[in-house]
C-alpha positions in Angstrom: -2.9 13.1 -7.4 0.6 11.7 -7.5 2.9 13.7 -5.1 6.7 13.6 -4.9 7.1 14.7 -1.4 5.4 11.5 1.0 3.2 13.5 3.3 2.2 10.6 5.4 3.7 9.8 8.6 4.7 6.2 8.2 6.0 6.3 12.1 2.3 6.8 13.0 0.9 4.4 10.3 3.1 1.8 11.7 2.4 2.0 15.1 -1.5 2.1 14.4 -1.0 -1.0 12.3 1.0 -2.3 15.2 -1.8 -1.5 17.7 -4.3 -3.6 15.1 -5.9 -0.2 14.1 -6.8 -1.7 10.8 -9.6 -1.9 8.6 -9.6 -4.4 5.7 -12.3 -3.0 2.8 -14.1 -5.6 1.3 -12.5 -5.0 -2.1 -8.8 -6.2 -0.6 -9.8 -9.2 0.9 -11.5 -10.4 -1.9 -8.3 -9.6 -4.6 -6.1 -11.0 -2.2 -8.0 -14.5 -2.1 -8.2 -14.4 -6.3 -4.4 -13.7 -6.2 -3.4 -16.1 -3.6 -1.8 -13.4 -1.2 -2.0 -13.7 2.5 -3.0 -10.6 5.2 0.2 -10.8 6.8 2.1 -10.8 3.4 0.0 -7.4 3.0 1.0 -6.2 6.8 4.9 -6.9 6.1 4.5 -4.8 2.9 3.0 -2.0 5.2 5.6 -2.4 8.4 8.9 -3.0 6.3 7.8 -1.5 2.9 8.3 1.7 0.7 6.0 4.6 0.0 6.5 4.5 -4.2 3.2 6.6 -4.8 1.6 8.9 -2.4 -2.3 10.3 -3.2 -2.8 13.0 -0.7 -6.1 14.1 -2.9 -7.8 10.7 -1.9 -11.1 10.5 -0.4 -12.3 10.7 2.5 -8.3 10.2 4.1 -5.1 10.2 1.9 -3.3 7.3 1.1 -0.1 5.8 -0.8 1.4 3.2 -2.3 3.5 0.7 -0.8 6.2 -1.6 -2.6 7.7 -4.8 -0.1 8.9 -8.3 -1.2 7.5 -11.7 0.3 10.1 -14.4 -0.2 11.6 -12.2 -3.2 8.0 -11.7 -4.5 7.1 -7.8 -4.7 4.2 -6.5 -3.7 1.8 -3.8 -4.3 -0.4 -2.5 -1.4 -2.5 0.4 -1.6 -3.5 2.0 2.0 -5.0 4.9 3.3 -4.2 6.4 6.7 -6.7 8.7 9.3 -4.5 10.2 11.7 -7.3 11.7 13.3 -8.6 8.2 14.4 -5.4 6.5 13.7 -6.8 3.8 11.9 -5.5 2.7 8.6 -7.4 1.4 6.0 -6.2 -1.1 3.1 -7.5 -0.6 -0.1 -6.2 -3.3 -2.3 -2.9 -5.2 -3.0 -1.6 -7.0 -5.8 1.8 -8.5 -7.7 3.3 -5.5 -9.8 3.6 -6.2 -13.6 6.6 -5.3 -15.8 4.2 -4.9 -18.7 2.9 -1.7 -16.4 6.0 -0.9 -14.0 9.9 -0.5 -14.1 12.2 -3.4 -13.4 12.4 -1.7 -10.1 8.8 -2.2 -9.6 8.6 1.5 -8.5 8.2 3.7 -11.2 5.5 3.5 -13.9 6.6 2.8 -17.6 6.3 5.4 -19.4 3.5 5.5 -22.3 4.8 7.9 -25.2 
């Protein structure tokens, strides 16, 4: 479920990511070799991004959507975030489309 109040605490996010609290699901790492985009591209987008999409319904922890640029190139990375263990867990990551997103890359287009 799409929420448009951002639940999670990026401040603790950050600092588990910092602390290399990070778990890399299989699914990520093999998108990010098929679309030529690096780990630390992915950790910038996480540190220095924006929350666009949150999914506090997820399962088993919540997690959002993140929008950064690499050298002008935005970035979509989905991650999920256990405050409990303060580990954070990234889901998957790609290059946003216009055929699917807003020239801003942050809001969905529309299908009426």
């Amino acid at each position: 479920m799409k929420c448009s109040i951002f639940n999670m605490n990026l401040e603790k996010l950050r600092k588990a990511l910092n602390h290399g609290n990070i778990e890399w699901r299989k699914h990520v790492l093999q998108r990010l070799a098929e679309r030529g985009i690096k780990q630390k591209d992915i950790l910038d987008v996480l540190l220095a991004g924006t929350i666009i999409e949150e999914y506090i319904d997820d399962k088993p922890y919540p997690s959002a959507l993140f929008l950064g640029f690499v050298k002008s190139t935005p970035i979509h990375a989905v991650a999920a975030f256990d405050e409990k263990s303060n580990y954070v867990y990234i889901i998957t990551a790609y290059k946003p489309s216009l055929n699917i997103f807003e020239n801003d890359f942050r809001k969905r287009k529309r299908n009426d």
